[in-house]
C-alpha positions in Angstrom: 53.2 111.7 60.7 49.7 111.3 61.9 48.7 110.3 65.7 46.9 107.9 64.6 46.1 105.3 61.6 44.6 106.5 58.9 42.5 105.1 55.9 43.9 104.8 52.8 43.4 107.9 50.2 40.1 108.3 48.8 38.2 106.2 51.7 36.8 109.1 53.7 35.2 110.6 50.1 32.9 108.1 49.8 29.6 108.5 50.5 28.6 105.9 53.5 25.2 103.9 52.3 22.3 104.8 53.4 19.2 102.4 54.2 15.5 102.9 54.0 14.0 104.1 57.5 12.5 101.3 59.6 10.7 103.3 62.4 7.8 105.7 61.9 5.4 107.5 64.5 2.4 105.8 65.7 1.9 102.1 67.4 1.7 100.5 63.5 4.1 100.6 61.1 4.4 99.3 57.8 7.7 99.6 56.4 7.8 100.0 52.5 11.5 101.3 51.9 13.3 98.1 51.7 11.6 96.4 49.2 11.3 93.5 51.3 8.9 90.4 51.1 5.1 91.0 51.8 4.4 87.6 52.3 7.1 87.2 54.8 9.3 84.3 54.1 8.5 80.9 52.8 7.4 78.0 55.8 9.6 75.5 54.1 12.8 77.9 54.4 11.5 78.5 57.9 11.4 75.7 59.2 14.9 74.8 57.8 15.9 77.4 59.0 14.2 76.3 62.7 16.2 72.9 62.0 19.8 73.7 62.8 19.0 75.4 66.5 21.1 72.7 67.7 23.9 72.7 65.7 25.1 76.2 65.7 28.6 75.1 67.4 29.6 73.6 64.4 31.1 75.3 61.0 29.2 75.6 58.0 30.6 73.6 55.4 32.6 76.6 53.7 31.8 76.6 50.0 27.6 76.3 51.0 27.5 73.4 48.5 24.0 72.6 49.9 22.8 75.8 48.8 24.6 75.6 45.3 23.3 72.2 44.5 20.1 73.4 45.4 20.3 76.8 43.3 21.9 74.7 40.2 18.9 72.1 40.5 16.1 74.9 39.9 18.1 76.8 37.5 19.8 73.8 35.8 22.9 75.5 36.5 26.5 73.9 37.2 26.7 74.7 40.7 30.9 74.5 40.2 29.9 77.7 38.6 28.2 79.1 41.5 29.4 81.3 44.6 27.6 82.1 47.6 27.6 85.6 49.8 26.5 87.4 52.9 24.0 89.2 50.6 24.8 89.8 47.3 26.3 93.0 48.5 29.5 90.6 49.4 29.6 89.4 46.1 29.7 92.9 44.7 32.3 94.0 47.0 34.3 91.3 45.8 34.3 91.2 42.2 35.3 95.0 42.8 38.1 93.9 44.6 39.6 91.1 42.7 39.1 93.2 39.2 39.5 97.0 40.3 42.2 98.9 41.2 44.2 102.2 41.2 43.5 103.9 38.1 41.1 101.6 36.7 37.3 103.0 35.9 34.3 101.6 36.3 30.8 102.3 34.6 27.0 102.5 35.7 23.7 104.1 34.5 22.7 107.2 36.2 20.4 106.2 38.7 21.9 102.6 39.5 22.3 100.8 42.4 23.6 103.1 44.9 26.6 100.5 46.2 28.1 100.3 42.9 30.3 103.9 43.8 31.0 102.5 47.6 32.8 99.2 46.1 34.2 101.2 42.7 36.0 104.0 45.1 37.1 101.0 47.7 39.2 100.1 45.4 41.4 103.4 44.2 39.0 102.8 40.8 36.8 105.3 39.6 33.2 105.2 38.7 32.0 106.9 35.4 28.0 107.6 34.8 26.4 107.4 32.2 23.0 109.4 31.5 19.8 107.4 31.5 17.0 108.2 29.0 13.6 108.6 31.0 14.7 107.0 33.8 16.2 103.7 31.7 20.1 102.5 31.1 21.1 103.4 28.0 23.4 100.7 25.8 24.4 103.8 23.4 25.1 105.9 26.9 26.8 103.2 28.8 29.4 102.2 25.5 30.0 106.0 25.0 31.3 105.8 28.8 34.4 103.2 27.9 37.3 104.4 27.8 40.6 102.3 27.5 40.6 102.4 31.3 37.5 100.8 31.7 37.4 97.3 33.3 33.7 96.6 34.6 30.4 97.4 33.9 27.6 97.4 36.4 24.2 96.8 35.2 21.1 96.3 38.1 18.6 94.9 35.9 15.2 95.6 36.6 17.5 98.6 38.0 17.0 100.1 42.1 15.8 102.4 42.8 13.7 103.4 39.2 12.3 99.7 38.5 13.1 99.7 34.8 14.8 97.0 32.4 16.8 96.7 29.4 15.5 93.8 27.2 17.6 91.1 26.6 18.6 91.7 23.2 19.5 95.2 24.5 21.9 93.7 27.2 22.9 91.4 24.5 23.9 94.9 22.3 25.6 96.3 25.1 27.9 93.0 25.8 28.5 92.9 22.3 29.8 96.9 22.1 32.3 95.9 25.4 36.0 94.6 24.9 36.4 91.7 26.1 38.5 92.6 29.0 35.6 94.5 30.8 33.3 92.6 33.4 30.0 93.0 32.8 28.4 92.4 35.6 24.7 92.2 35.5 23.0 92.4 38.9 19.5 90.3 38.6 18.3 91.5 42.2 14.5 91.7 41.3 14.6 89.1 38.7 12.0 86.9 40.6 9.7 89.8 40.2 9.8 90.8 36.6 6.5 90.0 34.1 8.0 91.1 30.8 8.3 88.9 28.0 11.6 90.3 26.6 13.4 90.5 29.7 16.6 87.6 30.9 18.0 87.2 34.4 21.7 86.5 31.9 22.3 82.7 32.5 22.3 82.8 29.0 25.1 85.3 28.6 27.3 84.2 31.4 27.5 80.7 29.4 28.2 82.3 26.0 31.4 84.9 27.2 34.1 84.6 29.3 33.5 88.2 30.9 30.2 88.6 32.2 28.1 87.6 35.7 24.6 87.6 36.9 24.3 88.4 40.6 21.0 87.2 42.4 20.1 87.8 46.2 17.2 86.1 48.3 16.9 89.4 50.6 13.8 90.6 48.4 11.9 86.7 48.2 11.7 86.8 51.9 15.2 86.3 53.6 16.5 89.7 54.1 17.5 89.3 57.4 19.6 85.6 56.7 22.0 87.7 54.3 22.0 85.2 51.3 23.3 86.3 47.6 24.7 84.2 44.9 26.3 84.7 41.6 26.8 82.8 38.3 29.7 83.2 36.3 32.8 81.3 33.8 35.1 78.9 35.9 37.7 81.4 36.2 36.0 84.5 37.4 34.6 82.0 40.2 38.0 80.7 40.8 39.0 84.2 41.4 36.5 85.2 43.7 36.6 81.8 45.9 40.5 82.7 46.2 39.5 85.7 48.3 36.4 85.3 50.0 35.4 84.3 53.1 35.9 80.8 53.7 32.7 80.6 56.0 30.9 83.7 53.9 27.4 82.0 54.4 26.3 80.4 57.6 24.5 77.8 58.2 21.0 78.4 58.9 21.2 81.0 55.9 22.6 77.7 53.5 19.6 75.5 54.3 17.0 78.1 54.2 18.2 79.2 50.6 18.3 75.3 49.3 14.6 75.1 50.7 13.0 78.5 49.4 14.9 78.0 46.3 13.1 75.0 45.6 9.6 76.1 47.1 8.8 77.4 43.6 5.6 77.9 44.7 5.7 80.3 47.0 8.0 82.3 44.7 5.3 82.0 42.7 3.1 83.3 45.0 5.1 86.2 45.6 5.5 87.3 42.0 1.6 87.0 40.9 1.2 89.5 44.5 3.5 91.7 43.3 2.0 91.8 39.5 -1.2 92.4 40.8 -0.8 95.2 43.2 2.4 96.7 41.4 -0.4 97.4 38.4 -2.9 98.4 40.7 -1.4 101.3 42.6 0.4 102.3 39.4 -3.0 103.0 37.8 -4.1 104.4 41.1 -1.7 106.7 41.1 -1.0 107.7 37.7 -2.0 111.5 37.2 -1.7 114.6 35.8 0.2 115.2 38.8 2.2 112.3 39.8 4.1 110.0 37.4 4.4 106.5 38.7 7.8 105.1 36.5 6.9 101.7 34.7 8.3 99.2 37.0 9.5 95.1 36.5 10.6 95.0 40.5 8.8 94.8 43.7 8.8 98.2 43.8 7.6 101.3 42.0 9.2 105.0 41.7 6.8 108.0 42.2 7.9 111.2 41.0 6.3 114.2 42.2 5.9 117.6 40.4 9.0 119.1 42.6 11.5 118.2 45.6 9.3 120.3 48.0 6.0 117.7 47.2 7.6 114.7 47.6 9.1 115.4 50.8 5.3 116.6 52.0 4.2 113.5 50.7 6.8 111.7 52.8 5.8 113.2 56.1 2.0 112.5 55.1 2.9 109.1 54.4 5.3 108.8 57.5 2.8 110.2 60.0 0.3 107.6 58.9 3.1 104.7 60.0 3.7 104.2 56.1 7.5 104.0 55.4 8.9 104.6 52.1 12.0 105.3 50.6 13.2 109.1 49.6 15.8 108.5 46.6 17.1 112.6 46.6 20.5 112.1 48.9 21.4 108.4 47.5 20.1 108.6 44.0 19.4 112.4 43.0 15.9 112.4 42.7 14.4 114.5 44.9 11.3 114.8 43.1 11.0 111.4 43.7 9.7 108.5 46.2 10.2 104.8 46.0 7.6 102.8 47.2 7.7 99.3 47.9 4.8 96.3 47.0 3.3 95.2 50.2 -0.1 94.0 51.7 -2.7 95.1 49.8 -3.5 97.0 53.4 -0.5 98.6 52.7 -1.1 99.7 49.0 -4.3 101.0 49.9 -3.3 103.1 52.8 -0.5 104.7 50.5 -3.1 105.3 47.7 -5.4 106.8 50.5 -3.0 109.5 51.8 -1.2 110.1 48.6 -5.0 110.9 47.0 -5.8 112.8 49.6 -2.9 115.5 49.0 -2.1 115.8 45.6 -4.0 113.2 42.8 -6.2 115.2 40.4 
């Protein structure tokens, strides 16, 4: 008998996550490890957000129906369909729950989303990985991972922290290779970001089968700190989830500052045509016979150096000139490698300056 409680078997093997750094020497910093908005957030969702100062003594209406009205008006989605979360991180966490358990497995590509194992190993389940090919999922990889034990599959697409895609008929190839007991569960984080032709966010999946879901957050369009993430999914996967969440998940200010910037298409817009511009610029910047810049679709792009040693030089040059990015070894195994996010073009410029200054030939 212990002295005191103790957390059930497995919890204490998991590998805590572990957030980009925010602080940096040096009176300015620009932070570029969180792959946050560089255009700050939009003035309509601000000043909704401004609106409810005075009403913060009074519960939000608990299934944020002014949210999912919104969110199924710009997407012509049903928003019955829809569920809100405290960050699409909640959303995760609870699909884990409600369709994971003791001896159950669950796959993901190699480098994917680093919360995938937290919420897999949460639930007693285990998480398989499947090898990437240069840096990309891999449908013939990921199907080769099922096993009769198998009962979700997590796919970040654009994928954290590399920035690449499967096309949609390659996502459509994978679905089709899955029984249809397995979740797929297709996590459309950077989807407001992404230029390719080829590419879907998986509405269109979600309403052909009863066993997948697209997951979509706001924290990368500018509301990072309001904790906002939806998902889209069949009737009785929602009914599931709504059966265990939170019955006030989403406060207030967060609902009404999600209904307004998802319907300020413009300055999404905005945001994505910033993000195309300078995500091609420092790529070709960059691009060397010494550094490989991964081809990204997100608000973010994955520099890999010729070893560990150089990229963690590369970080301190970077860090002492009040640029913060994102090292990827301990949470993603590449330790050759630095994830950058897309910010000001100050910002791009002043990464392209030190980074050229120390190893670009």
């Amino acid at each position: 008998m212990s002295d005191r409680p103790q957390p059930q078997p497995g919890i204490l093997d998991i590998a805590p996550y572990v957030p980009g750094k925010a602080g940096a020497p040096g009176s300015k910093v620009i932070k570029l490890s969180s792959n946050e908005s560089p255009l700050g957030a939009s003035p309509k969702a601000i000043a909704a957000f401004a609106s409810v100062a005075d009403h913060l003594d009074i519960y939000p209406e608990g299934s944020s129906k002014i949210l999912r009205v919104a969110l199924g008006e710009v997407h012509g989605l049903d928003p019955e369909r829809i569920v809100c979360g405290n960050g699409s991180d909640d959303l995760l966490h609870l699909l884990a729950q409600t369709y994971l358990g003791q001896g159950d497995e669950a796959v993901m590509n190699q480098y994917g989303f680093s919360v995938y194992p937290i919420i897999t190993l949460a639930t007693g389940a285990k998480i398989i990985m499947a090898p990437e090919v240069d840096y990309t999922a891999n449908v013939d990889s990921l199907l080769a991972a099922v096993t009769e034990r198998t009962k979700m599959v997590f796919l970040a697409n654009p994928n954290n922290p590399t920035g690449t895609y499967l096309t949609s008929a390659e996502v459509a190839r994978l679905h089709a290779g899955l029984r249809p007991d397995i979740l797929l569960v297709i996590d459309s984080a950077y989807a407001e970001y992404v230029t390719a032709a080829d590419y879907s966010v998986g509405i269109e999946l979600v309403d052909a089968a009863d066993n997948v879901v697209m997951v979509r957050t706001f924290s990368k369009m500018g509301l990072a700190a309001a904790r906002i993430g939806w998902m889209y999914g069949p009737d009785h996967v929602v009914d599931a989830i709504n059966r265990i969440r939170g019955p006030f998940n989403v406060n207030l200010p967060a609902q009404l500052a999600g209904a307004a910037a998802t319907r300020d298409v413009e300055f999404t817009e905005r945001l994505r045509q910033h993000n195309a511009r300078w995500r091609e610029w420092i790529t070709g910047q960059l691009s060397s016979n010494q550094l490989r810049v991964v081809q990204s679709q997100a608000n973010f792009i994955l520099v890999l150096f010729p070893s560990p040693a150089e990229a963690e030089a590369a970080f301190e040059a970077l860090w002492n000139a009040g640029l913060i990015v994102r090292q990827v070894g301990t949470s993603y195994g590449i330790a050759d490698g630095l994830r950058i996010s897309i910010g000001s073009e100050a910002a791009m410029r002043g990464v392209v300056e030190v980074l050229k200054n120390r190893v670009v030939a």
